[in-house]
C-alpha positions as CSV (number, residue, x, y, z in Angstrom):
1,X,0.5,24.1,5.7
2,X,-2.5,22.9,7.5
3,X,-2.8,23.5,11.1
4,X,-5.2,20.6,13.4
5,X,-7.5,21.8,15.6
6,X,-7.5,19.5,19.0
7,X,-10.9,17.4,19.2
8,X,-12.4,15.3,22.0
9,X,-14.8,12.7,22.3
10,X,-15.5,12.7,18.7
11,X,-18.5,11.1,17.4
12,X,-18.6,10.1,13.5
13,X,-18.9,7.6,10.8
14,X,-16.7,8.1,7.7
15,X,-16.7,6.3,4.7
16,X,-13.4,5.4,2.9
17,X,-12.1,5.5,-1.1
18,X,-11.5,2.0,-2.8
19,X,-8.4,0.2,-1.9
20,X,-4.9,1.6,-3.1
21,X,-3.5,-1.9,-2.6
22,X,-6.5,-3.5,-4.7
23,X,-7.7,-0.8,-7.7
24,X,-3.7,-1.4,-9.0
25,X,-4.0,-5.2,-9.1
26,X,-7.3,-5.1,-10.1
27,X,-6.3,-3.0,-13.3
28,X,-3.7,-5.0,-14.5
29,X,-5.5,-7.8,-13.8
30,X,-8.3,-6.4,-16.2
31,X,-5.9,-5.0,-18.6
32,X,-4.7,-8.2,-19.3
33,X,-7.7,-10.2,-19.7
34,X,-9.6,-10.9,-22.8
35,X,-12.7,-8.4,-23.3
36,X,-14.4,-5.5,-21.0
37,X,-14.4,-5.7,-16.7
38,X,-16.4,-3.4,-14.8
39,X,-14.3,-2.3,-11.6
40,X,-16.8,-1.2,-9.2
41,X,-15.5,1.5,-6.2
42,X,-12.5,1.9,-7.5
43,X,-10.0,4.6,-5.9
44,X,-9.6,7.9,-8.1
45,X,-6.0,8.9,-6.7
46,X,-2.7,10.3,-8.2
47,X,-1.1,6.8,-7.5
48,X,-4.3,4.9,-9.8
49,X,-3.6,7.8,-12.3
50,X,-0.3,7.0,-13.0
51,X,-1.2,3.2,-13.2
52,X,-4.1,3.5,-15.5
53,X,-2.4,6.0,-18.2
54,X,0.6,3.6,-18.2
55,X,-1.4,0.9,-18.9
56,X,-3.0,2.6,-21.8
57,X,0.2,3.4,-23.4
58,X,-0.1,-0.6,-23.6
59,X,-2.8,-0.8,-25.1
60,X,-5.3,-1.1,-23.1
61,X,-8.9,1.6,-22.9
62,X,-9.8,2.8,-19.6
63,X,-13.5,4.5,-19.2
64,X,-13.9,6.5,-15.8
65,X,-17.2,6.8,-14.9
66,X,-17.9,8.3,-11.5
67,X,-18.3,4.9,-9.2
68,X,-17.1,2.8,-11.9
69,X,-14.4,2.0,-14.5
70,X,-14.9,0.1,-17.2
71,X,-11.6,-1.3,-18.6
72,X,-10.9,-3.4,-22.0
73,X,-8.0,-5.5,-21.8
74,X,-5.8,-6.5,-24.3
75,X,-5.8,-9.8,-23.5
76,X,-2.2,-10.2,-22.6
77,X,-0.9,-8.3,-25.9
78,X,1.1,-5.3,-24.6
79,X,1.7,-2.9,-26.7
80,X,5.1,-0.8,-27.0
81,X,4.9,2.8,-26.2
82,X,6.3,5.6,-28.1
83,X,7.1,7.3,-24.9
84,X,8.9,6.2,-21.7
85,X,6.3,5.4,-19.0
86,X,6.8,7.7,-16.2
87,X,5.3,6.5,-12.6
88,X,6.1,9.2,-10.4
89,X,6.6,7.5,-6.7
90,X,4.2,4.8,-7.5
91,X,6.1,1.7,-6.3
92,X,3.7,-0.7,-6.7
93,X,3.1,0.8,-10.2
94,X,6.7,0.7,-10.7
95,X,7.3,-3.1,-9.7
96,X,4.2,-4.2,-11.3
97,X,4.5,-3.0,-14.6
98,X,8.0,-3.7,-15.2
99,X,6.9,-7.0,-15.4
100,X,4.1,-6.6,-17.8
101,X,6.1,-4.7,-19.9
102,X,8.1,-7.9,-20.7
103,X,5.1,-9.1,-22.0
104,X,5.3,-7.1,-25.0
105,X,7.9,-7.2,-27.9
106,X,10.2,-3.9,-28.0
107,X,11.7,-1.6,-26.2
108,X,10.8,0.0,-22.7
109,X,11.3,2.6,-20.3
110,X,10.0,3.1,-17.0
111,X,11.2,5.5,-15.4
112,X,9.7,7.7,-12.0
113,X,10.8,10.9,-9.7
114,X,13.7,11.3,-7.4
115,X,12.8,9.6,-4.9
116,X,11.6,6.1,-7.1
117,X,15.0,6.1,-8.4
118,X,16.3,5.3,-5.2
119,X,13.9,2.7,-4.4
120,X,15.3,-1.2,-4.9
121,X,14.2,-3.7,-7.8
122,X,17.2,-5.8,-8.1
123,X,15.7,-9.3,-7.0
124,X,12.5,-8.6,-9.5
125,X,15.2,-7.9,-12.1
126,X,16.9,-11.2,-11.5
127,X,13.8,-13.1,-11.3
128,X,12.5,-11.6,-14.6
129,X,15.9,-12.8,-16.1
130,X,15.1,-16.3,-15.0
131,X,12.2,-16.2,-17.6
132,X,14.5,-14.6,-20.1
133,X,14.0,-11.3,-20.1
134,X,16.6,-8.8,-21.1
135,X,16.3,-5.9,-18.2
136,X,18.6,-3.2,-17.1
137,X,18.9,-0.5,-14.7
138,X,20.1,2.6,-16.7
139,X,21.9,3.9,-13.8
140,X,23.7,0.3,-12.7
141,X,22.4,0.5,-9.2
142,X,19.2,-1.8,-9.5
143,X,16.9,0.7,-9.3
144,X,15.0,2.8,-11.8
145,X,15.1,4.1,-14.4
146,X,15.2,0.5,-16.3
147,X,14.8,-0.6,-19.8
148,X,13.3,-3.9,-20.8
149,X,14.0,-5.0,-24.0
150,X,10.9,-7.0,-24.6
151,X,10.2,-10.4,-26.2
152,X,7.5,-12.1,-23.6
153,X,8.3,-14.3,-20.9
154,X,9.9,-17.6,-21.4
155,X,8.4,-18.9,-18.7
156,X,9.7,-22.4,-16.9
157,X,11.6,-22.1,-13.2
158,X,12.9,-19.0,-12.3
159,X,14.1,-17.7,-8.5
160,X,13.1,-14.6,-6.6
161,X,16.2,-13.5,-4.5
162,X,15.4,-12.2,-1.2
163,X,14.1,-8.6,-1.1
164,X,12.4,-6.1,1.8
165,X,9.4,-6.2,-0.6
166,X,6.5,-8.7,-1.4
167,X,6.0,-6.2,-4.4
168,X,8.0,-8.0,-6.6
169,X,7.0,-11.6,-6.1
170,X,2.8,-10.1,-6.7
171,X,4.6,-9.0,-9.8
172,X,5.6,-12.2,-11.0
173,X,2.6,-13.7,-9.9
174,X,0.0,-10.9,-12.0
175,X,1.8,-11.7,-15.5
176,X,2.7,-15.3,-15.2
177,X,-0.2,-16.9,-17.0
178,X,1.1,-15.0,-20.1
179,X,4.5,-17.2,-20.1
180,X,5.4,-19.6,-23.1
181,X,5.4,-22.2,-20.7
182,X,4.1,-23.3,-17.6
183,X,5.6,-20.6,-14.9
184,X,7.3,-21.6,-11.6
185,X,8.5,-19.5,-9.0
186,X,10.5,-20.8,-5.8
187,X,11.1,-17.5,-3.6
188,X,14.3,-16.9,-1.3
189,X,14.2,-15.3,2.4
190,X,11.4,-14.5,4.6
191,X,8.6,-13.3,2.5
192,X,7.5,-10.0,4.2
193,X,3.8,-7.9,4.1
194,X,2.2,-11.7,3.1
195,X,-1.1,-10.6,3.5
196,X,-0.1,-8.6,-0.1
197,X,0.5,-11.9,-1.7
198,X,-2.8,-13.6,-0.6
199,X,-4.3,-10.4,-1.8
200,X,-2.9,-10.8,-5.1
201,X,-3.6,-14.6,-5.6
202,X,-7.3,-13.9,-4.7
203,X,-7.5,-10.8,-7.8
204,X,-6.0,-13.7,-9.9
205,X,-8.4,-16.5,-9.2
206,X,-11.3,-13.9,-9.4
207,X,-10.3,-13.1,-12.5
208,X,-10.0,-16.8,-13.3
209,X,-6.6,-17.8,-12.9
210,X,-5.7,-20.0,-10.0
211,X,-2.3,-20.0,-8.7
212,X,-1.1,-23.7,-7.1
213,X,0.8,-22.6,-4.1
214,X,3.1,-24.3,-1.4
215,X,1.4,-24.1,2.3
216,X,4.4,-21.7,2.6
217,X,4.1,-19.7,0.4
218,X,7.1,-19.8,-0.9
219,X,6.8,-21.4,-3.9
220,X,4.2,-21.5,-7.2
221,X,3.1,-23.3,-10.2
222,X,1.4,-20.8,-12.5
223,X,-0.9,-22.0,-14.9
224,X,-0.7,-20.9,-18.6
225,X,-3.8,-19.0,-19.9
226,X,-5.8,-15.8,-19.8
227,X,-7.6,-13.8,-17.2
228,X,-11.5,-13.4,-18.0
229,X,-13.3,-10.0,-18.1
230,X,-15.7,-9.8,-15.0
231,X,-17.7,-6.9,-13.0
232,X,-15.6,-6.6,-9.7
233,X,-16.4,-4.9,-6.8
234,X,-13.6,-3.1,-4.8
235,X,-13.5,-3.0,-0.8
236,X,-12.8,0.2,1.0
237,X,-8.8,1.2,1.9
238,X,-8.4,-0.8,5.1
239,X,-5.4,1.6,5.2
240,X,-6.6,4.7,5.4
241,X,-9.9,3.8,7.6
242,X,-6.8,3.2,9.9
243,X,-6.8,7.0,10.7
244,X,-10.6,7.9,11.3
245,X,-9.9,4.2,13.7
246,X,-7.0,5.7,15.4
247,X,-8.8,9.0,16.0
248,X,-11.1,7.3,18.1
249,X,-8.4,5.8,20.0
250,X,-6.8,9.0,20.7
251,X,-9.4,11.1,21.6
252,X,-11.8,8.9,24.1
253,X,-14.3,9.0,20.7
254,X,-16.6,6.7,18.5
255,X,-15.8,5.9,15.1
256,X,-17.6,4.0,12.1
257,X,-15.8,3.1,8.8
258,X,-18.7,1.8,7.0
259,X,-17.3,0.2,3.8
260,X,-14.3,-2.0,5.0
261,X,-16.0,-5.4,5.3
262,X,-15.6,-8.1,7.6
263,X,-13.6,-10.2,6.7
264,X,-11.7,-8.3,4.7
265,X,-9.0,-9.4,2.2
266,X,-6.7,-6.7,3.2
267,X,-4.3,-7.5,5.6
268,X,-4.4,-3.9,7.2
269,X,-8.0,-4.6,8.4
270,X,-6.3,-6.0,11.4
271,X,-5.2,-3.1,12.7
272,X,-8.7,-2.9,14.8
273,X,-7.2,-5.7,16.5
274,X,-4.0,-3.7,17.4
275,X,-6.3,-1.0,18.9
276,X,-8.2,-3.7,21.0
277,X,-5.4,-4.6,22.7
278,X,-4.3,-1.1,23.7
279,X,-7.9,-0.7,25.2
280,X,-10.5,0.1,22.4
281,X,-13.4,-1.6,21.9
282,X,-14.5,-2.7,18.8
283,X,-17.6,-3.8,17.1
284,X,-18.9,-4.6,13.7
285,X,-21.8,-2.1,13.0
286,X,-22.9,-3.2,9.2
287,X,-21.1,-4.2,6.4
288,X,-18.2,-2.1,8.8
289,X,-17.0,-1.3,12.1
290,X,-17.1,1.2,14.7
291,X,-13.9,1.8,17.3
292,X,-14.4,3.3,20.6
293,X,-11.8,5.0,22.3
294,X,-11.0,4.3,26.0
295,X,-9.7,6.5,29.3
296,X,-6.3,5.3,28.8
297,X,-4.4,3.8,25.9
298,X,-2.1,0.9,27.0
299,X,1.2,0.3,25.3
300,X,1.6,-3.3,23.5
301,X,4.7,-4.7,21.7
302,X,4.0,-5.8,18.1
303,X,5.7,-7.3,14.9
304,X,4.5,-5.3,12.4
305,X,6.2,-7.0,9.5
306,X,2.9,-8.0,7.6
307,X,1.4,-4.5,8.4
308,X,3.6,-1.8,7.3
309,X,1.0,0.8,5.9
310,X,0.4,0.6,8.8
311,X,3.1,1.5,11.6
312,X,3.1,5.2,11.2
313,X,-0.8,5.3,12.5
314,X,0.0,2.8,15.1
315,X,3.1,5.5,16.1
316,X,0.9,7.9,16.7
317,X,-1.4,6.2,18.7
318,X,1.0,4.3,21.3
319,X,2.8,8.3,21.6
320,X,-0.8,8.6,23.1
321,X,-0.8,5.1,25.1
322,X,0.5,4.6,28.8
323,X,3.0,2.5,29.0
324,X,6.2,1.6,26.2
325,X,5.4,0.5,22.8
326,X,7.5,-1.8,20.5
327,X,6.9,-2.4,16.6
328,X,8.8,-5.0,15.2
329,X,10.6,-6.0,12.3
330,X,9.8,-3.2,10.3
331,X,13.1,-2.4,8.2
332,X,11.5,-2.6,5.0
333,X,9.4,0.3,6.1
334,X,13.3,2.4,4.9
335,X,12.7,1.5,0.9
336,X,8.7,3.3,1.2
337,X,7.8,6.6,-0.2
338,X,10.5,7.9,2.3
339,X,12.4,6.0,5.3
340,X,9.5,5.7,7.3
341,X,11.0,4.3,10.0
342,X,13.0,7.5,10.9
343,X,10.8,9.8,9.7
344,X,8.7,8.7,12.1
345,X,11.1,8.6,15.0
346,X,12.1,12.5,14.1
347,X,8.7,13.8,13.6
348,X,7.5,12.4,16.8
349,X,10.6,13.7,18.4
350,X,10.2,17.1,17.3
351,X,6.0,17.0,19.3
352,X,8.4,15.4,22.8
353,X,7.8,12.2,22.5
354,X,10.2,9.8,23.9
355,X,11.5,7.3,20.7
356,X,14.4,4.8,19.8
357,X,14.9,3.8,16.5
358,X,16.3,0.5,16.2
359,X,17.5,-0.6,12.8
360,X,14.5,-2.8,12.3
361,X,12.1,-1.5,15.2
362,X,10.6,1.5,16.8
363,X,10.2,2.0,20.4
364,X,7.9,4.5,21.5
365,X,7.3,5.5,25.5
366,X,4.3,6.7,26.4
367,X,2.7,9.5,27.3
368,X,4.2,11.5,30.6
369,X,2.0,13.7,32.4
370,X,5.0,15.6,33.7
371,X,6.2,16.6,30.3
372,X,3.0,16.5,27.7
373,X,3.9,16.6,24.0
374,X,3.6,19.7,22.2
375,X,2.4,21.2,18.9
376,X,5.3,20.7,15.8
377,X,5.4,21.6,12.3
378,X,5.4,18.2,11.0
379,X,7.6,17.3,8.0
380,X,6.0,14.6,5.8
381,X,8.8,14.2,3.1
382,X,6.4,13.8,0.6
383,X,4.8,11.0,2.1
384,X,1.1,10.8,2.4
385,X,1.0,8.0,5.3
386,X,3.2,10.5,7.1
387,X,0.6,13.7,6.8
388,X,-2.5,11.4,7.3
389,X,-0.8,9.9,10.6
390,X,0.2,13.5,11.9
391,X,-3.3,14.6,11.6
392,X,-4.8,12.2,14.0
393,X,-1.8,13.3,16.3
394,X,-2.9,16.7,16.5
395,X,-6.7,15.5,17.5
396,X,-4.8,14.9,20.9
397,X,-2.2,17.3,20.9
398,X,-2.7,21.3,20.1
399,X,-0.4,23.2,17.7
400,X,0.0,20.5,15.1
401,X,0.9,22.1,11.5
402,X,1.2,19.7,8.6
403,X,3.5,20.6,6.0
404,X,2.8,19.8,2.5
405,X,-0.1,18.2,3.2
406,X,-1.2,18.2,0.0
407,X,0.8,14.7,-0.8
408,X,-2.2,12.8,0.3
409,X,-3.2,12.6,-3.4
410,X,-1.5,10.1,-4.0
411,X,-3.9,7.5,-2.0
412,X,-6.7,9.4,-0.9
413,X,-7.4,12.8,-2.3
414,X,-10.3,14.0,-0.5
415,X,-8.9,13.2,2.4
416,X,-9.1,16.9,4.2
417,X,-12.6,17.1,3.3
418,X,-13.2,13.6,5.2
419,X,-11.0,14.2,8.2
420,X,-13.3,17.7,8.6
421,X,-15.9,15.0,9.6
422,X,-14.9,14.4,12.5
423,X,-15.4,17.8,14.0
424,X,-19.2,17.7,12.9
């Protein structure tokens, strides 16, 4: 249990660990490709764990070096494990190498914890068939555990079904230069968190495979060939610099993430832009940028849908905003390391703060001087966005205790030791 201790006009500049969202994509990417990449930044994190050792059980070597990991690929030949791969609650893990196990010839089994087995990947399963490949869930339910009996991808049209997740289409996307022929991929429904799927088309082409996509997005012609081994530099977590941002915001303060450029490729980065409009000034300072925190929050209404890393930070701040708050279309924030859509909704209700959950939305009334929240022992379900966003609640509000807050390995391990910066 870790208990917050209230802070006011903080002043501080925090640097952030590599990119979750990036380091996974960038190591498959590099896995894959013919020879040795250099990842530069990368992030060190129970999540990037479980990618990395899964991705040696398929043959490729992995060096970590301090600031650096140098990563020889196998050049699209995946070896079969001897073992099952096990990913913990590593979703993105999860979706991504299911499909580059199907690269390889033989049998595999990825499986996770508790939680992952609940978590869908039906419409990547039925994609993944559409290229030939002979997948199951073991349990019948489209969700993990699965085994893939491998033989490559045939490659040729295949259709993505609609799904709460852009997960699965980045997954197709990653492995598709490896098919026997030419790869297309028409996608179904309302692609959700798109700014995931630019992100992954732009590891591809650095890596030199360039993806022919429809202005929509919806649909792609993947070229046959083979990533090339590069040095690669990997931007700061636009996610998490979203707390040491929203601590500003909530506390009247000054903040400077230093290593999240501008532009960035994440689509996270635009969260600054959320704070703007509830009053906070912003201002690139750098290669980063510094928030500033004003007299009074204002409440804004939002779709969130591209964002949802996101939404629990922005939570937290509008609790802290005059006015009501509304984030939109955000159901596929339910099939996350927990349903963070209620989670949210109950963990503010337990500090007084006024909340509707809506099957797709949150609303959120601001703050009320005639019944101020109070300190909670926060919940966080195993769900490091859920500790990490608690914490910058109880800047503002005293008597905030975070349970289990030691779930913020998975993305961002040091992150105690960094959020102690902002007391200095």
């Amino acid at each position: 249990m870790k208990e917050i201790k209230p802070a006011a006009g903080i002043k501080a500049e925090v640097a952030v660990p590599g990119s979750k969202s990036i380091t996974q994509r960038a190591l498959i990417v590099a896995a894959l490709a013919e020879g040795e990449s250099t990842l530069l930044g990368p992030l060190d994190s129970e999540d990037t764990e479980y990618t990395s050792a899964a991705l040696e059980q398929m043959g490729a070597v992995i060096e970590k070096k301090a600031d650096r990991w140098l990563v020889s690929g196998n050049g699209g030949r995946v070896t079969t494990p001897s073992q099952e791969i096990y990913l913990g609650n590593n979703g993105t893990a999860t979706r991504f190498l299911t499909s580059v196990a199907a690269l390889g010839s033989g049998t595999f089994r990825i499986s996770g914890d508790e939680r992952m087995a609940e978590r869908p990947i039906l419409p990547l399963m039925q994609a993944l068939q559409g290229w030939g490949v002979d997948i199951a869930s073991s349990n019948n339910n489209g969700c993990p555990p699965l085994e893939i009996r491998a033989n490559g991808l045939a490659g040729g049209k295949t259709v993505l079904p609609p799904g709460k997740s852009s997960q699965y289409l980045s997954s197709l996307l990653l492995v598709g230069p490896y098919a026997r022929k030419e790869a297309e991929l028409d996608v179904e429904g309302e692609i959700l968190s798109l700014p995931y799927v630019i992100m992954t088309l732009a590891v591809m082409e650095s890596f030199g495979i360039t993806v022919e996509a429809s202005e929509t997005l919806n649909s792609f012609r993947i070229p046959r060939g083979s990533y090339r081994a590069r040095e690669y530099a990997i931007e700061g977590d636009a996610s998490n610099a979203s707390y040491f941002y929203a601590a500003a915001a909530v506390t009247g303060g000054e903040v400077t993430v230093p290593n999240v450029p501008v532009p960035s490729m994440q689509g996270d980065a635009a969260f600054v832009a959320l704070l703007a409009r509830m009053g906070c000034q912003v201002n690139k300072t750098g290669d980063g940028l510094t928030v500033s925190g004003p007299a009074e929050l204002k409440g804004i209404t939002i779709d969130m849908a591209d964002m949802p890393d996101v939404v629990p930070t922005l939570a937290v701040v509008a609790s802290q905003a005059r006015g009501r708050t509304v984030i939109r279309n955000i159901a596929h924030l339910r099939i996350k390391e927990c349903d963070r859509l209620h989670v949210m909704a109950v963990e503010l209700a337990k500090m007084g703060a006024r909340v509707q959950e809506l099957e797709d939305s949150l609303v959120i009334e601001g703050r009320d001087e005639d019944s101020p929240l109070h300190g909670a022992d926060i919940n966080t379900y195993n769900d490091h966005r859920i500790a990490m966003s608690f914490a910058v609640a109880g800047l503002a509000v005293p008597g905030v205790r975070i349970l289990g807050e030691e779930c913020v390995a998975k993305s961002f391990p040091d992150f105690w030791e960094r959020f102690a910066l902002l007391y200095d």
